[in-house]
N, CA and C atoms as an extended XYZ file, in Angstrom:
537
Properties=species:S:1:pos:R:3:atomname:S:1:resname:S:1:resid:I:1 pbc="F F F"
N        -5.097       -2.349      -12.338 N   UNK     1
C        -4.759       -3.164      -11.207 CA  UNK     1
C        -3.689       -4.191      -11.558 C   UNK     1
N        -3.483       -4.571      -12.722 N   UNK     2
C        -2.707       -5.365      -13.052 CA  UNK     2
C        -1.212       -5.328      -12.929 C   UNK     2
N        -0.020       -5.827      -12.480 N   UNK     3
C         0.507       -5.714      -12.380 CA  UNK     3
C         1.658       -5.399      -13.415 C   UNK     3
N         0.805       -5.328      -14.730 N   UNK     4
C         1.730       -5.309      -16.433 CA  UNK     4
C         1.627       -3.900      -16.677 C   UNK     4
N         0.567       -3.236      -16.327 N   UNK     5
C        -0.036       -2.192      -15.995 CA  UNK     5
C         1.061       -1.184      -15.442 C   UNK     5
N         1.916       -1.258      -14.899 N   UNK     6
C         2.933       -0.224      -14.498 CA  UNK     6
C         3.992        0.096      -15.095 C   UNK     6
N         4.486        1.169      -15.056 N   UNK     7
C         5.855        1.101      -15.936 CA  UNK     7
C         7.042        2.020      -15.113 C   UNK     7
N         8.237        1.556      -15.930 N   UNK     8
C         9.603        1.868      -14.976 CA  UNK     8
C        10.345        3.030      -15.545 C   UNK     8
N         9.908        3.283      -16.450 N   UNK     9
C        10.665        4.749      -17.387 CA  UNK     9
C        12.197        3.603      -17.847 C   UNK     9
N        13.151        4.783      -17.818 N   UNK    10
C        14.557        4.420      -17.819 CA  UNK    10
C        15.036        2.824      -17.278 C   UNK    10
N        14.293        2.402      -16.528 N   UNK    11
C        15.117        1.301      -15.813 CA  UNK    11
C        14.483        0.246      -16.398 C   UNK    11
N        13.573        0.213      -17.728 N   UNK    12
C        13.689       -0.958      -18.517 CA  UNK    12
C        15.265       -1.578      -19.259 C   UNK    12
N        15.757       -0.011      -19.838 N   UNK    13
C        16.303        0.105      -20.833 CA  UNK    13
C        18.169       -0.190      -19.830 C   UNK    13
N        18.872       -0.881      -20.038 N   UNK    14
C        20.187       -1.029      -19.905 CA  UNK    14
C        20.673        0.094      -19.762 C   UNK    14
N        21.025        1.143      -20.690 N   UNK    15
C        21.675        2.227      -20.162 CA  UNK    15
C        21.129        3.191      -19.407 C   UNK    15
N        19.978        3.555      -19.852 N   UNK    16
C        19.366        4.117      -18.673 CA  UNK    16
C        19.499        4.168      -17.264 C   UNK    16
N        18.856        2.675      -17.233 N   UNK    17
C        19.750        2.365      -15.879 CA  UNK    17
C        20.597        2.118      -15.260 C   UNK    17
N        21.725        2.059      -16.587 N   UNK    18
C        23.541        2.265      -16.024 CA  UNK    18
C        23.828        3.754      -15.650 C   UNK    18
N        22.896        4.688      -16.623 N   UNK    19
C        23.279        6.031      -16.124 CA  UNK    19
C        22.881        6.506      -15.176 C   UNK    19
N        21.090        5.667      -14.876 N   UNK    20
C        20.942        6.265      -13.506 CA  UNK    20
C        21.627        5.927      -12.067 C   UNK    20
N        22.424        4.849      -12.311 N   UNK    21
C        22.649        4.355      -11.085 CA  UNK    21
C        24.447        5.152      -10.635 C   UNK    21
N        25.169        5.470      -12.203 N   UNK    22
C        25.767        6.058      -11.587 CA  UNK    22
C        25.689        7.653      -11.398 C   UNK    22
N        24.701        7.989      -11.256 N   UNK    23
C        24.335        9.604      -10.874 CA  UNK    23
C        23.795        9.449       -9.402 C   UNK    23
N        22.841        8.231       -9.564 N   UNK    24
C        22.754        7.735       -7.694 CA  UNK    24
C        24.150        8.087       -7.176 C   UNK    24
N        24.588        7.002       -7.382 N   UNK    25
C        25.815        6.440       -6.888 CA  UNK    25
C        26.826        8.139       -6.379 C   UNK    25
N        26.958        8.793       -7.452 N   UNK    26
C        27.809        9.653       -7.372 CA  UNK    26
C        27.405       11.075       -7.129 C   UNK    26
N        25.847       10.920       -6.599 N   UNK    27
C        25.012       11.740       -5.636 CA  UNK    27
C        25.117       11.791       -4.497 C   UNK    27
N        25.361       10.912       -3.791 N   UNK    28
C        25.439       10.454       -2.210 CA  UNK    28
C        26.475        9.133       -1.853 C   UNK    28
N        27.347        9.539       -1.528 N   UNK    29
C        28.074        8.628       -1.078 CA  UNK    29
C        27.774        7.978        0.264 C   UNK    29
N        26.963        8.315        0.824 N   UNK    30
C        26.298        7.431        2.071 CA  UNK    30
C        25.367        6.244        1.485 C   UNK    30
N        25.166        6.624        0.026 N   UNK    31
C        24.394        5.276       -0.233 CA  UNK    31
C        25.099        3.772       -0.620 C   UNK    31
N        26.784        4.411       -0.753 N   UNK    32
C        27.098        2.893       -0.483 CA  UNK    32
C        27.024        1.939        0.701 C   UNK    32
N        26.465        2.421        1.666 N   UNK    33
C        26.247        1.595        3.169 CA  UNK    33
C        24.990        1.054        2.886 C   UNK    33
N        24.231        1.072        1.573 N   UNK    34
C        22.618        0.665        1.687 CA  UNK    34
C        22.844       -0.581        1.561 C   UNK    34
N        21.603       -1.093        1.640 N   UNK    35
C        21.848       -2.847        1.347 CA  UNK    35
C        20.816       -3.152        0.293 C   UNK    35
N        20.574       -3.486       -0.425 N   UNK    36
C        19.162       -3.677       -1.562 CA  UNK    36
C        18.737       -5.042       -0.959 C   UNK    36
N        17.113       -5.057       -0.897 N   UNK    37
C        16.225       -6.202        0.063 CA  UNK    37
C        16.041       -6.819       -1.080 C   UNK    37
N        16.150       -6.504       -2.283 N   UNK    38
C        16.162       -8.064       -3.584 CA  UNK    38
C        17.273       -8.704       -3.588 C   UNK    38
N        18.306       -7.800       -3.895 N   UNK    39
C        19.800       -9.135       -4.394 CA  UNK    39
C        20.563       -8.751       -3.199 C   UNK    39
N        20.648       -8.164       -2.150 N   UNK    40
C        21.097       -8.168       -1.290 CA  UNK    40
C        22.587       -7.502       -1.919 C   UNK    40
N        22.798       -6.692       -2.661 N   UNK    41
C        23.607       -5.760       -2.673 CA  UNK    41
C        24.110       -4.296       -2.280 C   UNK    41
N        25.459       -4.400       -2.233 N   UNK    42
C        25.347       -2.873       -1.496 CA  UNK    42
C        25.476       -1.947       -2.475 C   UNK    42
N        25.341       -1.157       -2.075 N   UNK    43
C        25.056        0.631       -3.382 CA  UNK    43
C        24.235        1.130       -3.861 C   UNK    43
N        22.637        0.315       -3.727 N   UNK    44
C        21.691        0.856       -4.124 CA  UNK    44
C        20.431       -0.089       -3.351 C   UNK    44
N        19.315        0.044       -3.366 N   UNK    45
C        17.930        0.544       -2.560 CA  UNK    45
C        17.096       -0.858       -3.699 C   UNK    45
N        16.065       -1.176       -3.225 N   UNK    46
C        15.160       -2.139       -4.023 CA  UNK    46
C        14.877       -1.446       -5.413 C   UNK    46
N        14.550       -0.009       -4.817 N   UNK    47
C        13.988        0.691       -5.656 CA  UNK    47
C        14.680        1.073       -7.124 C   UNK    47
N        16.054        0.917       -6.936 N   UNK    48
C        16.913        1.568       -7.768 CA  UNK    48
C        17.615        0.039       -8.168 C   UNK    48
N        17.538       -1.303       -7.478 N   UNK    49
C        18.176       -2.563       -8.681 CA  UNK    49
C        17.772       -2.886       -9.959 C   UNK    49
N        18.532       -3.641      -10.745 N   UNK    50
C        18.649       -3.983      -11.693 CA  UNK    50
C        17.577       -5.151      -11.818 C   UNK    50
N        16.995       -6.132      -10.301 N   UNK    51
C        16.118       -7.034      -10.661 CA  UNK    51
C        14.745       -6.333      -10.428 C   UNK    51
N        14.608       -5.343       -9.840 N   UNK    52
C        13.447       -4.658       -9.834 CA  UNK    52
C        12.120       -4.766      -11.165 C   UNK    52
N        11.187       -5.707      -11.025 N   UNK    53
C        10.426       -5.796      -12.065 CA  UNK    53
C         8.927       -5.720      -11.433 C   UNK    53
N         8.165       -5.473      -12.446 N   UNK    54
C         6.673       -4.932      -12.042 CA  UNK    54
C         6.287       -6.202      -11.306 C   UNK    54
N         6.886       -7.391      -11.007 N   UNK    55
C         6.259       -8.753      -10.178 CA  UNK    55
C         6.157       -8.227       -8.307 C   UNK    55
N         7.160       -6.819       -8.555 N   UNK    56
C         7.484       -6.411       -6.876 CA  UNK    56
C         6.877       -5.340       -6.704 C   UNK    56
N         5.632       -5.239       -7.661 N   UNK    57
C         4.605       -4.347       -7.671 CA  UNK    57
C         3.198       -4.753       -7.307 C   UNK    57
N         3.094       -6.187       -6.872 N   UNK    58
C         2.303       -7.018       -6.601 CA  UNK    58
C         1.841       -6.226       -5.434 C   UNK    58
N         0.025       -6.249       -5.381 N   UNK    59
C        -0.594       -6.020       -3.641 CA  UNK    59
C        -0.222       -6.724       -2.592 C   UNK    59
N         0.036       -6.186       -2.004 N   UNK    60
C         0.639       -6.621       -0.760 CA  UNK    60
C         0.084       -6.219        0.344 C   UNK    60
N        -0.088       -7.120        1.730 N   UNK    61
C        -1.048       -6.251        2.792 CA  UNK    61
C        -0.113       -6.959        3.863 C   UNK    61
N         0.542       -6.401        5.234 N   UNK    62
C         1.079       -6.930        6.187 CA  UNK    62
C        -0.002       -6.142        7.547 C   UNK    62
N         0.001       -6.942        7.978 N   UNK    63
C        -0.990       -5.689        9.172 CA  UNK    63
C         0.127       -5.437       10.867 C   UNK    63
N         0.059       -3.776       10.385 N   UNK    64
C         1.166       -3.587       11.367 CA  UNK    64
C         0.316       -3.119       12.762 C   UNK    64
N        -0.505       -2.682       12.763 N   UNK    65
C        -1.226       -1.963       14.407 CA  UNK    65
C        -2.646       -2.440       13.821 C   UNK    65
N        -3.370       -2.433       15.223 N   UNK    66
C        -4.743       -2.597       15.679 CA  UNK    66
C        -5.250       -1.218       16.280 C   UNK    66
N        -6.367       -0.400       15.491 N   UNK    67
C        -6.757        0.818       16.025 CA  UNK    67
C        -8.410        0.480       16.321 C   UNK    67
N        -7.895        0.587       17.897 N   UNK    68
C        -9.833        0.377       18.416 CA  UNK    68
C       -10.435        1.349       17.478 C   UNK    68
N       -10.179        2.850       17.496 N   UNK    69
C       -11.516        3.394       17.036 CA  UNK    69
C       -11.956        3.153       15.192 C   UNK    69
N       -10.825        2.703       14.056 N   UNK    70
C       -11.384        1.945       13.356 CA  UNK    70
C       -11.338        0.723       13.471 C   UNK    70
N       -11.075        0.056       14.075 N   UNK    71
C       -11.206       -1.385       14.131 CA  UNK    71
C       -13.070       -1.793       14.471 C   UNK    71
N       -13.284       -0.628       15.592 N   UNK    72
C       -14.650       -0.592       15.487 CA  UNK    72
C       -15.928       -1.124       14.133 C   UNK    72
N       -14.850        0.012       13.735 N   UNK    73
C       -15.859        0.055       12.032 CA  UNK    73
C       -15.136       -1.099       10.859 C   UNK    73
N       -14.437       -1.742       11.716 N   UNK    74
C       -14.138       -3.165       11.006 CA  UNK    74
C       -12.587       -3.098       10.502 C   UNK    74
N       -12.260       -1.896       10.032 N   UNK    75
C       -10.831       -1.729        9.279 CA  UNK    75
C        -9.847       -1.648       10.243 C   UNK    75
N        -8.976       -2.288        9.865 N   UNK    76
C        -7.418       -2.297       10.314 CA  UNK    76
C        -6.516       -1.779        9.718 C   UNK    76
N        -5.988       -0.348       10.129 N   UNK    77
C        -5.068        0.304        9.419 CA  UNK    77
C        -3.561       -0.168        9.164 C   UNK    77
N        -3.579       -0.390        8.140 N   UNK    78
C        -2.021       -1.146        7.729 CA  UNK    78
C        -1.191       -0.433        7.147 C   UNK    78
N        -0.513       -0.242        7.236 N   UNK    79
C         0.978        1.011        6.772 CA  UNK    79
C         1.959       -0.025        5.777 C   UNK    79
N         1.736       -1.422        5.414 N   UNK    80
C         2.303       -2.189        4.751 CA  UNK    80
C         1.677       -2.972        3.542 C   UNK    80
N         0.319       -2.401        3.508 N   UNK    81
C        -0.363       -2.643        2.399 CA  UNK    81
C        -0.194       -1.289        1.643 C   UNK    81
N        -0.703       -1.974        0.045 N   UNK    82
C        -0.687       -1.020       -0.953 CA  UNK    82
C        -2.070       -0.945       -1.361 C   UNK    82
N        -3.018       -1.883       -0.924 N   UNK    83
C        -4.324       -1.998       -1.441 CA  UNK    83
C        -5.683       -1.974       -0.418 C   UNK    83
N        -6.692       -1.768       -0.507 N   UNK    84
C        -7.746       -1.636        0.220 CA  UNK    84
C        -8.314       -3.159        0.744 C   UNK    84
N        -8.448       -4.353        1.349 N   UNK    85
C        -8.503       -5.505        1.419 CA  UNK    85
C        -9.722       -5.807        2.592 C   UNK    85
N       -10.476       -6.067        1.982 N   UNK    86
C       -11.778       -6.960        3.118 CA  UNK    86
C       -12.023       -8.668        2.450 C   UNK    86
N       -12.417       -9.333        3.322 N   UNK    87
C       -12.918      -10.688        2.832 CA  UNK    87
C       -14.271      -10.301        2.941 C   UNK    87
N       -14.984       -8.972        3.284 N   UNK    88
C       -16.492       -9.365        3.129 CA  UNK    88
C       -17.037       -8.445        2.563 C   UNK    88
N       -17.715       -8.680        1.228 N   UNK    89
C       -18.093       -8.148        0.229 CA  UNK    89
C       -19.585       -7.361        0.403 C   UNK    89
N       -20.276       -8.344        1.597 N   UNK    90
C       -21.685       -7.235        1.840 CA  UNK    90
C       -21.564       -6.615        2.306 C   UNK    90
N       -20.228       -5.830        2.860 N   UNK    91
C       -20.161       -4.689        3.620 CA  UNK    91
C       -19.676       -3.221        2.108 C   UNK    91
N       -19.676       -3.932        1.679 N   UNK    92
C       -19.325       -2.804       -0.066 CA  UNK    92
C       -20.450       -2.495       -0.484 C   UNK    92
N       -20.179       -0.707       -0.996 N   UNK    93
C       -21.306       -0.343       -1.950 CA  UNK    93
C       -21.456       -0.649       -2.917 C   UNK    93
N       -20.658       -0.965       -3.410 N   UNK    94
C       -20.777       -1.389       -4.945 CA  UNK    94
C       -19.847       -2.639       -5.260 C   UNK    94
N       -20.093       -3.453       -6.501 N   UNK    95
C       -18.727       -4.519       -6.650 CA  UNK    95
C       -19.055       -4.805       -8.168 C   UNK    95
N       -17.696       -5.625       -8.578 N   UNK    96
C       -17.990       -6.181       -9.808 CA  UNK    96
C       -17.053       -7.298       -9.443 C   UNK    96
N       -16.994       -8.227      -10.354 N   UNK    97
C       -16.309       -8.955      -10.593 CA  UNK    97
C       -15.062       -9.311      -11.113 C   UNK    97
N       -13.645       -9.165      -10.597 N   UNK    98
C       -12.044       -9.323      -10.737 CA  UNK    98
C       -11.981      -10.524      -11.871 C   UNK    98
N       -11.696       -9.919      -12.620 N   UNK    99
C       -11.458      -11.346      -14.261 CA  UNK    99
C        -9.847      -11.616      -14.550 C   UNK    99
N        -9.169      -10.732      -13.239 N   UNK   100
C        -7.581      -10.871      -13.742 CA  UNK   100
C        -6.983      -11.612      -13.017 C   UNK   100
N        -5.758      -12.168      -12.797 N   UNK   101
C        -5.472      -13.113      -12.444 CA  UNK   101
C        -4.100      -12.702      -11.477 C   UNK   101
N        -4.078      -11.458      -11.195 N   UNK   102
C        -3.644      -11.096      -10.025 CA  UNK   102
C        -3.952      -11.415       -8.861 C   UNK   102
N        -3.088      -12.177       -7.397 N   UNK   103
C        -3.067      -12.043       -6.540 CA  UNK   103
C        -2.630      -11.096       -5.461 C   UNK   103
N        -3.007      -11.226       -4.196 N   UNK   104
C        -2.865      -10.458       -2.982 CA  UNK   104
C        -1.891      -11.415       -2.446 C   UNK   104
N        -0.715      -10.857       -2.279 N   UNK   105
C         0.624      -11.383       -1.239 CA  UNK   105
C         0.878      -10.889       -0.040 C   UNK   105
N         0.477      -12.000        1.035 N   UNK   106
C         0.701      -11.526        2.354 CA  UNK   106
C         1.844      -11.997        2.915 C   UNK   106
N         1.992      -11.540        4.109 N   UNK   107
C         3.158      -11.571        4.740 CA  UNK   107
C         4.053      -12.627        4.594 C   UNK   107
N         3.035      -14.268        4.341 N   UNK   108
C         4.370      -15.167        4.504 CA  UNK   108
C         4.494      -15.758        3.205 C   UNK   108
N         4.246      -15.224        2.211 N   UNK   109
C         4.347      -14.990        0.739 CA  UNK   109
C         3.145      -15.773        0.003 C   UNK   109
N         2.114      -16.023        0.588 N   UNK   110
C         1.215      -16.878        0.052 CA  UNK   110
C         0.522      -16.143       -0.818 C   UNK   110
N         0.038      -16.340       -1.986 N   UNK   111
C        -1.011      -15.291       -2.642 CA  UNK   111
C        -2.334      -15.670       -2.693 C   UNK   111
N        -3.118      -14.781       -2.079 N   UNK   112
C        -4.733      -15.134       -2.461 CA  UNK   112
C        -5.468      -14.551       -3.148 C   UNK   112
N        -6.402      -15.093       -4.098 N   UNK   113
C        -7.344      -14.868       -5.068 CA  UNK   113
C        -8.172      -13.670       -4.589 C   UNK   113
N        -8.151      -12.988       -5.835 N   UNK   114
C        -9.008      -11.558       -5.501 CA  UNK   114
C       -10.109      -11.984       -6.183 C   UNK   114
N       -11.591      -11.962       -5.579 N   UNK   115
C       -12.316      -11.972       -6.978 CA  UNK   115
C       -13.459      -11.115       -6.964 C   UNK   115
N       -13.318       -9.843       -6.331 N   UNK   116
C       -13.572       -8.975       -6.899 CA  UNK   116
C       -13.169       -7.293       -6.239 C   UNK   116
N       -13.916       -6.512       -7.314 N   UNK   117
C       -12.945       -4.960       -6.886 CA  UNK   117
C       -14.722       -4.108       -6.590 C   UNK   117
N       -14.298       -3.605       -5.491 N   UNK   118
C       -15.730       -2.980       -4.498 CA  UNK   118
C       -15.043       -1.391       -4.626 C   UNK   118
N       -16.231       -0.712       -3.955 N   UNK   119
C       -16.334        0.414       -3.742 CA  UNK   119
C       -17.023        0.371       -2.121 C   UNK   119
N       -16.618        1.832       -1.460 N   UNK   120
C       -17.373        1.477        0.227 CA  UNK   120
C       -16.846        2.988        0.658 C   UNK   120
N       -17.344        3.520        1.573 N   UNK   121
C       -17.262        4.490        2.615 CA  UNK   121
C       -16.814        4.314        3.807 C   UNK   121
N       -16.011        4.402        4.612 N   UNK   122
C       -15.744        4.668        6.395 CA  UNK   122
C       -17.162        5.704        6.879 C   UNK   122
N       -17.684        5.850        7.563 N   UNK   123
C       -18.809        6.924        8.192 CA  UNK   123
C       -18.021        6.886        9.787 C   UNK   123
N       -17.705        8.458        9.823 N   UNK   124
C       -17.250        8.315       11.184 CA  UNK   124
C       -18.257        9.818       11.664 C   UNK   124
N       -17.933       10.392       12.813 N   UNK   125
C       -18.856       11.608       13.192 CA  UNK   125
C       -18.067       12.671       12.686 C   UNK   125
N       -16.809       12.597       11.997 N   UNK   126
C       -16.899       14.052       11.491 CA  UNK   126
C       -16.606       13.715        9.984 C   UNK   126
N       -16.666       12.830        9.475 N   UNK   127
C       -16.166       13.110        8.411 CA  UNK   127
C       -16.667       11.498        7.318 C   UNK   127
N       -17.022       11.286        6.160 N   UNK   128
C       -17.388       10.381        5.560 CA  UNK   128
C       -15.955        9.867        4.380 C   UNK   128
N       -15.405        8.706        4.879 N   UNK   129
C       -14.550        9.102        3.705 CA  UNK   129
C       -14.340        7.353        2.979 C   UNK   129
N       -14.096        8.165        1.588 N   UNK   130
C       -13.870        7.034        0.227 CA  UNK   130
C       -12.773        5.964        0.659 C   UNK   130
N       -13.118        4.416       -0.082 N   UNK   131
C       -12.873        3.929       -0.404 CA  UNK   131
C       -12.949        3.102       -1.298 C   UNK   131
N       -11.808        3.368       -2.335 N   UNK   132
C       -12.157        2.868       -3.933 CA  UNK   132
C       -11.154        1.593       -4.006 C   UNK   132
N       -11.676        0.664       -5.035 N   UNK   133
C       -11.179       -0.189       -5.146 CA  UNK   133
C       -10.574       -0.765       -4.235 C   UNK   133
N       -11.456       -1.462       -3.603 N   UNK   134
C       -11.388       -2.206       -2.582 CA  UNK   134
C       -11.137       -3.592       -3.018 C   UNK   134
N       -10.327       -4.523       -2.451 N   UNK   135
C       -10.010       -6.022       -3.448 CA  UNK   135
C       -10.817       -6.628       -2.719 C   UNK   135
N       -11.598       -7.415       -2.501 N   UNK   136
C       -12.441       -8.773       -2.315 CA  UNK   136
C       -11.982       -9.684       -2.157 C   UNK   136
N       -10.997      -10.223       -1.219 N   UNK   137
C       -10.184      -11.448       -0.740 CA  UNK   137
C       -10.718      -12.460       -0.018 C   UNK   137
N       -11.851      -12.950       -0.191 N   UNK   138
C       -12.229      -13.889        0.356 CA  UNK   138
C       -11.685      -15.005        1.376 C   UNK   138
N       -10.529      -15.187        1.628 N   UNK   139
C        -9.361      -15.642        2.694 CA  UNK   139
C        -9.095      -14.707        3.493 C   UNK   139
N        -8.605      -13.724        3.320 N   UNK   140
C        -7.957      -12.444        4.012 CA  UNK   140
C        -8.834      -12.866        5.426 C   UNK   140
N        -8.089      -12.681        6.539 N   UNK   141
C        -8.655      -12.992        8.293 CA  UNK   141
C        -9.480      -11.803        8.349 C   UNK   141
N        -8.483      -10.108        7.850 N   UNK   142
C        -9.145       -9.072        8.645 CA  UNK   142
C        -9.369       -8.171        7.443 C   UNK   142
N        -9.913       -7.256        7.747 N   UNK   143
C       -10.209       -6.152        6.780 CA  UNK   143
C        -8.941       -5.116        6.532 C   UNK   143
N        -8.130       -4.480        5.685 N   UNK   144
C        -7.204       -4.008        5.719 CA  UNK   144
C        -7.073       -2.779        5.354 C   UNK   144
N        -6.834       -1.748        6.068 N   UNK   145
C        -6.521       -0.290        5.296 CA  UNK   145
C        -5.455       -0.047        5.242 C   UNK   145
N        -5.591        0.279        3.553 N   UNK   146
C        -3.543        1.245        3.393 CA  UNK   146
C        -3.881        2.440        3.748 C   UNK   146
N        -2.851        2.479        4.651 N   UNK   147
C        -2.703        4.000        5.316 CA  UNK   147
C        -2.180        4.750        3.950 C   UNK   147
N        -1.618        4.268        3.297 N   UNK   148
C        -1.197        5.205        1.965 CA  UNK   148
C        -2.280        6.020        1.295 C   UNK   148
N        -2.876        4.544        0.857 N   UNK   149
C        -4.193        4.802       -0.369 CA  UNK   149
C        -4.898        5.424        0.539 C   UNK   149
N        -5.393        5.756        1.774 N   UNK   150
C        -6.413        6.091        2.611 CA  UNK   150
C        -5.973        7.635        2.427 C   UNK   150
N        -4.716        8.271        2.407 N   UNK   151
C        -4.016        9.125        2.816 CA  UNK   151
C        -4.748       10.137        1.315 C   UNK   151
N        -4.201        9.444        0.743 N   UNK   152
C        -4.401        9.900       -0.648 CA  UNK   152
C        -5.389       10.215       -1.002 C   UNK   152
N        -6.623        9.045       -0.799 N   UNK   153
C        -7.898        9.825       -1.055 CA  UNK   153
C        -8.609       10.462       -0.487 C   UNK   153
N        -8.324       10.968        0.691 N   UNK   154
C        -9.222       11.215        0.926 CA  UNK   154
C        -8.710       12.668        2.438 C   UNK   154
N        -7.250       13.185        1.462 N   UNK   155
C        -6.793       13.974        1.735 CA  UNK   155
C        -6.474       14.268        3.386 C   UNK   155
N        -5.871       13.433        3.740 N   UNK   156
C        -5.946       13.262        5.501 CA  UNK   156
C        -3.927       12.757        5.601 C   UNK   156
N        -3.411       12.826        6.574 N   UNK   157
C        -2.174       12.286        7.151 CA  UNK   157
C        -2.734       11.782        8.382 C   UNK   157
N        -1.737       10.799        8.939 N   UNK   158
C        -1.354       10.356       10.395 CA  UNK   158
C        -0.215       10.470       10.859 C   UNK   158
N        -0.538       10.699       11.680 N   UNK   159
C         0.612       11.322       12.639 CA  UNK   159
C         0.733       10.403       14.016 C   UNK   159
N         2.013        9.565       13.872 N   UNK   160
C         2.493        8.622       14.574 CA  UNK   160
C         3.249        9.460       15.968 C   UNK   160
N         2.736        8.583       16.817 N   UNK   161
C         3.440        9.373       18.012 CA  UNK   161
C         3.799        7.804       18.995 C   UNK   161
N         4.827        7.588       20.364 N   UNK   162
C         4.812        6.626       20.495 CA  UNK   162
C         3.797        5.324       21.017 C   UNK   162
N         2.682        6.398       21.669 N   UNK   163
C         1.656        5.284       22.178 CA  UNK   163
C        -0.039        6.101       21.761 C   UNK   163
N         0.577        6.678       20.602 N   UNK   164
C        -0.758        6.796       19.978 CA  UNK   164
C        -0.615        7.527       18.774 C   UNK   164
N        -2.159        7.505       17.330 N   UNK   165
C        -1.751        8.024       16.517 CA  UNK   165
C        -2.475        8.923       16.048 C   UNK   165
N        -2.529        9.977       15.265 N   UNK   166
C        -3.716       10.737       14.762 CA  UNK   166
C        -4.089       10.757       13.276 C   UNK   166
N        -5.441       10.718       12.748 N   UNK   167
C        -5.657       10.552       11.356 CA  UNK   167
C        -6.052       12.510       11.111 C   UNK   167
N        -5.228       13.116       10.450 N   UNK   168
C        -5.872       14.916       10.468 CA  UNK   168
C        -6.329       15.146        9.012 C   UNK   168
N        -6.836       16.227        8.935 N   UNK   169
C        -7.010       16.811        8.107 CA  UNK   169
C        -6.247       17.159        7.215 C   UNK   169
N        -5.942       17.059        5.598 N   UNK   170
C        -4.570       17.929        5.378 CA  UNK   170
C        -4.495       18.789        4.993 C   UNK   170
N        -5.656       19.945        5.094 N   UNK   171
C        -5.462       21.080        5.142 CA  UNK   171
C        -5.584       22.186        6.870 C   UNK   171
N        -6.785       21.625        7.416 N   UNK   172
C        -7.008       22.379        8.487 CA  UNK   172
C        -6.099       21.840        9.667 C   UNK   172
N        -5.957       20.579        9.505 N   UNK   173
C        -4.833       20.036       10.924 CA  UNK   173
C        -6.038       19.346       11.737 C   UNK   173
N        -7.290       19.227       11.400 N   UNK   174
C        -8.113       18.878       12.588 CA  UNK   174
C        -8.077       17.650       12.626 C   UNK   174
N        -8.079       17.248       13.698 N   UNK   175
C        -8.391       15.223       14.422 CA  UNK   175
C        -9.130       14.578       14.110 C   UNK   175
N        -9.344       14.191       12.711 N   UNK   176
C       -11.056       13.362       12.467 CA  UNK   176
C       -11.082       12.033       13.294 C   UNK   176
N        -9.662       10.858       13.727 N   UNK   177
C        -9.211       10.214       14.231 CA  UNK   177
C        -8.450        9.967       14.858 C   UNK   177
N        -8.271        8.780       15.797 N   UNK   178
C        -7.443        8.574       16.861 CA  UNK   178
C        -7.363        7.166       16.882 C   UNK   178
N        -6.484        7.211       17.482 N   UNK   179
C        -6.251        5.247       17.890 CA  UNK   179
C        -4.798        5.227       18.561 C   UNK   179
C-alpha cells in the first residue's frame, strides 16, 4: 500500500527516460498537442514526465456519480478513486490496523488518515462480490468504490451510456447492475 512500494522501470534512470521519451515523441506526432497535468508541458502526458514520482501514486478518491442501486448498499461508485474507501469500519469483515503513514487525497488536496485496511463483500441478488483492502478513513463523508479495483476483482465492466450505466459480467455480458 505504500506509496515507496511502486516502481517506474526506465523512468528512474536519466537515459532511459531520455530514450523513452524520444521514441514517444517520434511515435506519434499528435502527441505534441498534449499538455502534461504536472509541469504543464507540451509533448508528453503525466504519465510519461520527467517529475512523475511515486508521491502521484498516492490514493486518491474524487466521487464522480451517485448510483441508487449501490448507493442502496452504501457504496458510491467512483471512477476517480484508486482505492476502496468507507469511514465505517463495522460494516467490514475483517480489519487490522494501518501502521503506515500513508494518506488518502481527496479532491481538494487534503489528506486523511487511514487507520485501517478491511476486507467486506457487496451482496446483491445475483451475484456476491469482493472487496479487498478496503482503507478505513474515518473522515471520508461517503463510502467509495473504484470502479477500477471493483472491475478487476471481481471480473465485471461498466458500461457507460448517457443517462444510465451497466455493471456486466466479463465473460457472459449479463447485467448484475444498474444505476
Amino acid at each position: 500500500m505504500s506509496a515507496s512500494s511502486f516502481h517506474h522501470g526506465s523512468r528512474e534512470s536519466g537515459t532511459g527516460w531520455q530514450q523513452h521519451s524520444r521514441e514517444v515523441s517520434n511515435s506519434n506526432q499528435n502527441f505534441q498537442n498534449v499538455k502534461c497535468q504536472l509541469c504543464y508541458g507540451f509533448g508528453h502526458s503525466a504519465k510519461y514526465c520527467s517529475q512523475f514520482t511515486s508521491q502521484h501514486l498516492q490514493a486518491t478518491a474524487n466521487l464522480a456519480f451517485q448510483n441508487p442501486q449501490l448507493s442502496s448498499t452504501g457504496w458510491f461508485p467512483n471512477t476517480g478513486a484508486n482505492q476502496y474507501v468507507t469511514p465505517d469500519l463495522a460494516s467490514m469483515t475483517s480489519s487490522e490496523p494501518y501502521l503506515g503513514s500513508d494518506q488518502l487525497h481527496v479532491g481538494d488536496g487534503k489528506g486523511l488518515v487511514i487507520s485501517h485496511i478491511a476486507q467486506s463483500k457487496l451482496y446483491t441478488p445475483k451475484r456476491t462480490f469482493i472487496l479487498s483492502n478496503v482503507l478505513h478513513v474515518p473522515h471520508i463523508k461517503k463510502p467509495l468504490l473504484s470502479v477500477q479495483k471493483f472491475c478487476i476483482e471481481n471480473n465485471v465492466f461498466f458500461e457507460f451510456h448517457s443517462s444510465v450505466f451497466y455493471v456486466k459480467d466479463l465473460i457472459t455480458k449479463e447485467v448484475l447492475l444498474s444505476g
